[in-house]
C-alpha positions in Angstrom: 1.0 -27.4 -1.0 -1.8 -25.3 0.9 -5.6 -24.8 -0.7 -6.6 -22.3 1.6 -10.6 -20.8 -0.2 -12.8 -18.2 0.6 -16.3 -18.1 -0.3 -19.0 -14.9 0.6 -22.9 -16.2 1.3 -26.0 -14.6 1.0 -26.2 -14.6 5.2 -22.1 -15.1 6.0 -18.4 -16.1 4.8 -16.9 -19.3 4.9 -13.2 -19.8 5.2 -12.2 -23.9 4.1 -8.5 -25.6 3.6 -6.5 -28.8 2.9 -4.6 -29.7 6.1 -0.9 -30.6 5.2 1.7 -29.1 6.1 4.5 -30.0 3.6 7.9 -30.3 4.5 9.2 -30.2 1.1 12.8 -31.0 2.2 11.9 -34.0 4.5 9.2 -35.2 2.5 6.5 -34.8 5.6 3.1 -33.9 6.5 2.0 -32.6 9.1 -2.0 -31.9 10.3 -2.7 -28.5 11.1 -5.6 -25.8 11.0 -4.7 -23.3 8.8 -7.9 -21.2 9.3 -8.2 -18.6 12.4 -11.3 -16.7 13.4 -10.5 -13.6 15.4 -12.7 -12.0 17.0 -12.9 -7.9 16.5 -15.6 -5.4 18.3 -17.3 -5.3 15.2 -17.1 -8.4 13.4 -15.3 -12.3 13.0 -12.3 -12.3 11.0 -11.6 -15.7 9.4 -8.6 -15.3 8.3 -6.0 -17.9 6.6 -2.2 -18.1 5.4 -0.2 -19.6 2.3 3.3 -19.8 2.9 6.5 -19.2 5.3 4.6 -20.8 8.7 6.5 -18.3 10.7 5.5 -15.1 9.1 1.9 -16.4 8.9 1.6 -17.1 12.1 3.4 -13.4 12.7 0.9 -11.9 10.9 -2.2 -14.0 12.5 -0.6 -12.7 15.2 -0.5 -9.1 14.4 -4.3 -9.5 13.0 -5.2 -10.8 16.1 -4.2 -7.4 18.1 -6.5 -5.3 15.5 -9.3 -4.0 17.8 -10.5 -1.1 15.4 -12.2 -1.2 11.9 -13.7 1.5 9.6 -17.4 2.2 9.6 -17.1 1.6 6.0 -15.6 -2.3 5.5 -14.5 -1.8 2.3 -12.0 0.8 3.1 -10.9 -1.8 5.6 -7.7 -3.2 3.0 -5.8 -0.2 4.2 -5.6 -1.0 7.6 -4.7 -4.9 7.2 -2.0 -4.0 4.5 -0.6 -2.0 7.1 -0.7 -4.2 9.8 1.0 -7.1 7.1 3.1 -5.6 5.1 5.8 -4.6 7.9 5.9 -8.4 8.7 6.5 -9.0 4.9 9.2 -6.9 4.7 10.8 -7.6 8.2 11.1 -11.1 7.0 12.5 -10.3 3.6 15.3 -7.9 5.2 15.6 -10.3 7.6 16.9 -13.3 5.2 20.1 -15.3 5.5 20.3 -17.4 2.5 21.8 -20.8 3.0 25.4 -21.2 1.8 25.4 -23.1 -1.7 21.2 -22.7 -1.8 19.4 -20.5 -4.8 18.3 -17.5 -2.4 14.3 -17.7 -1.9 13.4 -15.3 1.2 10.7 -16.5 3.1 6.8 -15.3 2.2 3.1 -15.8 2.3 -0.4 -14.6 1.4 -3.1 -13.6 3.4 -7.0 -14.8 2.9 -9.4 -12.8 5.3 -13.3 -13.0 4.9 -16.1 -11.6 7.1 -19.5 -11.0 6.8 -20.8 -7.1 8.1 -23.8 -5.3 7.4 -25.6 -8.0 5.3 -22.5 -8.3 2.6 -19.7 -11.1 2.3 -16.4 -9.9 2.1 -13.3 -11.9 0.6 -10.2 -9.8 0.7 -6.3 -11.4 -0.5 -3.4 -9.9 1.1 -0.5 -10.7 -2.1 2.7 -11.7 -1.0 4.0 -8.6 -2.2 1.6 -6.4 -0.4 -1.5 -5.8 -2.6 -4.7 -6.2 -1.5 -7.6 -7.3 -3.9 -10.9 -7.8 -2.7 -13.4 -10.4 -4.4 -16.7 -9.0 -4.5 -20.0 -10.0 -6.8 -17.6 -9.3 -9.7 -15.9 -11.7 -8.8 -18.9 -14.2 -6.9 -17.6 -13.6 -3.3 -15.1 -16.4 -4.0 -10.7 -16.5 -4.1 -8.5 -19.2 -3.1 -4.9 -19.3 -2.0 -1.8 -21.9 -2.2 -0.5 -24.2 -4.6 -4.0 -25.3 -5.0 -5.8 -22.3 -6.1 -5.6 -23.4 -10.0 -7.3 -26.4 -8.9 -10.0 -25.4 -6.9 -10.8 -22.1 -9.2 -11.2 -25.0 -12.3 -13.1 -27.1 -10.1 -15.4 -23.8 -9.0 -15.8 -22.3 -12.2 -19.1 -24.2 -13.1 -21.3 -23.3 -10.0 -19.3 -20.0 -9.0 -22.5 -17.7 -10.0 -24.9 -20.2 -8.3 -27.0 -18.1 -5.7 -25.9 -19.6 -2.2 -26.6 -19.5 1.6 -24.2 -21.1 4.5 -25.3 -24.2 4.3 -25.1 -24.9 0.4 -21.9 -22.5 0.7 -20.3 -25.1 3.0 -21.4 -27.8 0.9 -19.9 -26.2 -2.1 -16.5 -25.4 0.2 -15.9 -28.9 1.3 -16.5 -30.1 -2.4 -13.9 -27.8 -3.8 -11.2 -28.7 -1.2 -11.9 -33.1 -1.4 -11.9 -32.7 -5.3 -8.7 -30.5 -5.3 -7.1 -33.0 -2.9 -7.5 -36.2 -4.9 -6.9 -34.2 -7.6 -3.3 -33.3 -6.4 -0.4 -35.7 -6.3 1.1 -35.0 -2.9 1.0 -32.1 -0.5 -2.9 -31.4 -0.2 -4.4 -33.6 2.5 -7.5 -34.1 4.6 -9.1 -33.7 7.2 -10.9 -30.7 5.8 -11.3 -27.8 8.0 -13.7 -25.0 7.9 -14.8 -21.6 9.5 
């Protein structure tokens, strides 16, 4: 399982996940950091995976390289769908199913949030390509993974509360320990945040 959440502030962004990552297979854990900032010439990206490790870490990759964003952030989707969705599709085409194994190409999600020009942005890259951004509709808040039903039921209640960094971190960190002794196996802490 991955809980991978993305919450806008009045004065930034915060990016927060579990730690595990599951092994289904083997039945293992292992600790990692599932959040990266990246730094671009106008603003940070924190930006986050749920999924095939491999083609998230080809698409943090591929984010990484981005050096150039529109004037206007919002018309930003464009440019990361194009930058992901030729690593979605690589690894779909580039499947070998194993022999005797239900065929299930690899895949994953992307979570990016930044903070420009005094406005939070929370943008989900789908597995399949679509990009959705989650503005004051939506209270500057998304989460990714297996987890997401629980942290979005756990969120619900205080979602529309007004919030600054600090009670957005608060709020973060609360969402990702309740969602992890919530969950049976495959969330774990430590908690890590951006």
């Amino acid at each position: 399982m991955t809980l991978i959440l993305g919450l806008g502030c009045s004065d930034g962004v915060i990016l927060a996940s579990d730690s595990a990552s599951t092994d289904t297979l083997a039945g293992i854990k292992n600790d990692v950091n599932k959040i990266v900032n990246i730094k671009n010439e106008k603003v940070n990206l924190l930006c986050g995976g749920s999924g095939n490790v491999s083609v998230i870490q080809d698409i943090l990759d591929d984010l990484a390289t981005l050096q150039k964003l529109p004037q206007k952030m919002y018309k930003s989707k464009a440019i990361f769908q194009k930058a992901i969705c030729p690593i979605l599709r690589a690894a779909q085409e580039n499947y070998v199913a194993p022999a005797g194994m239900r065929p299930s190409p690899p895949t994953a999600t992307t979570l990016i949030a930044w903070f420009f020009d005094n406005e939070p942005y929370v943008l989900e890259i789908s597995n399949t390509g679509e990009g959705t951004f989650y503005g004051k509709k939506y209270d500057y808040f998304y989460a990714i993974g297996s987890g997401m039903t629980l942290a979005q039921a756990i969120a619900c209640t205080h979602r529309r509360t007004q919030r600054d960094l600090q009670f957005g971190k608060i709020f973060a960190h609360r969402i990702i320990e309740d969602a992890i002794a919530l969950a049976s196996f495959g969330l774990s802490l430590p908690i890590h945040m951006s």
